[in-house]
C-alpha positions in Angstrom: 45.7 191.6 154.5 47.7 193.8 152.3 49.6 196.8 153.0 50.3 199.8 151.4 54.3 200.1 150.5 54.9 202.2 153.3 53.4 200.4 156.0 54.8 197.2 154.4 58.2 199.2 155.2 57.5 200.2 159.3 56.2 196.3 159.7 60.0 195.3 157.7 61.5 197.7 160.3 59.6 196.6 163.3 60.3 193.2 162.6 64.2 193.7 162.3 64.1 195.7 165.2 63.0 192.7 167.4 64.9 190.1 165.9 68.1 192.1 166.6 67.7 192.3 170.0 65.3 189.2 170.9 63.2 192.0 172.3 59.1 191.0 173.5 58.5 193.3 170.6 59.6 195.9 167.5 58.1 198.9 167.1 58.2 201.3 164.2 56.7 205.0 163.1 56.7 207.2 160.3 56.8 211.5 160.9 54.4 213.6 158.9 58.3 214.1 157.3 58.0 210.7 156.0 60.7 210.2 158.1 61.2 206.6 160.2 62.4 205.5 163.2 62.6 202.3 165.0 62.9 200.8 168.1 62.5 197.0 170.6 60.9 196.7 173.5 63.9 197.6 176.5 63.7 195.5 179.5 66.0 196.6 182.2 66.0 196.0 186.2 65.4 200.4 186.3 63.8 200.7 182.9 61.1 199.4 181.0 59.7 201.0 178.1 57.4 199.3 175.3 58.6 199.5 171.5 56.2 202.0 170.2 56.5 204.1 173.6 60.7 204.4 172.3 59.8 204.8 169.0 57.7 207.8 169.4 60.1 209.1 171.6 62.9 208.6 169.4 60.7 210.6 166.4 60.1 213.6 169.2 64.4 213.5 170.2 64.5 214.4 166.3 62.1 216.7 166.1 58.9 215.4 164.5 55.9 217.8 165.1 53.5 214.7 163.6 53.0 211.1 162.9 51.3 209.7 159.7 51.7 205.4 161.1 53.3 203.1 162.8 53.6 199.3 163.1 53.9 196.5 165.9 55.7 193.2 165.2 55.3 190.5 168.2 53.2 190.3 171.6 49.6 192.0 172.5 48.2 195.1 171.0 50.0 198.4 172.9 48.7 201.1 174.6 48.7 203.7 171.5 48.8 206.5 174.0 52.0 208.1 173.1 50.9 207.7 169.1 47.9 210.1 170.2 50.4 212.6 172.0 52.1 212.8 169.0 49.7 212.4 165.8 46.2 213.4 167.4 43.7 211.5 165.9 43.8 209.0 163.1 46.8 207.6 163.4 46.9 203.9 161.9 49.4 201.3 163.7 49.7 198.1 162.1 50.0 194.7 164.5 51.9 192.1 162.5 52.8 188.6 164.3 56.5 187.5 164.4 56.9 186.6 161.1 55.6 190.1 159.8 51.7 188.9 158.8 49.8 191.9 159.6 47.3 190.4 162.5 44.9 193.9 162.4 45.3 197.7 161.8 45.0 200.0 165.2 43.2 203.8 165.2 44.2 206.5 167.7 
């Protein structure tokens, strides 16, 4: 399956994001901005929060009003409630394995 640039780009950041950390899995979105932000999957004794739950978050803390994509590298498909918050409807998230190969392309 090939990917536009851009979504090529969140999978590229995803997929660093993970192997930084040796996180479960990387997560990254773009803002209506164009903007990007990425994040891994935090594990914690008090704290759990899924890659593309931070991600979102982390786009919100800097003031996105909008999302446009995002991309999954690693583990099952996620929840893409926190995409909807966010974008509304049509939001596409890309699921890539571990080694970036996109697997199959999510709709909020």
């Amino acid at each position: 399956m090939d990917l536009p640039p851009e979504d090529a780009k969140l999978v590229t950041l995803a997929r660093a994001s993970r192997a930084r950390t040796a996180a479960a899995q990387g997560a990254a979105v773009r803002d209506q901005d164009g903007r990007t932000y990425a994040a891994a999957t935090v594990t914690l004794p008090t704290l759990q929060i899924a890659a593309l739950d931070l991600a979102v978050a982390m786009a919100v803390s800097s003031g996105a009003r909008g999302l446009e994509a995002g991309a999954v590298v690693g583990g099952e498909a996620p929840a893409l409630t926190s995409v909807r918050d966010l974008g509304g409807a049509g939001v596409h998230v890309v699921m890539a394995d571990e080694s970036g190969a996109p697997i199959e392309v999510l709709s909020t």
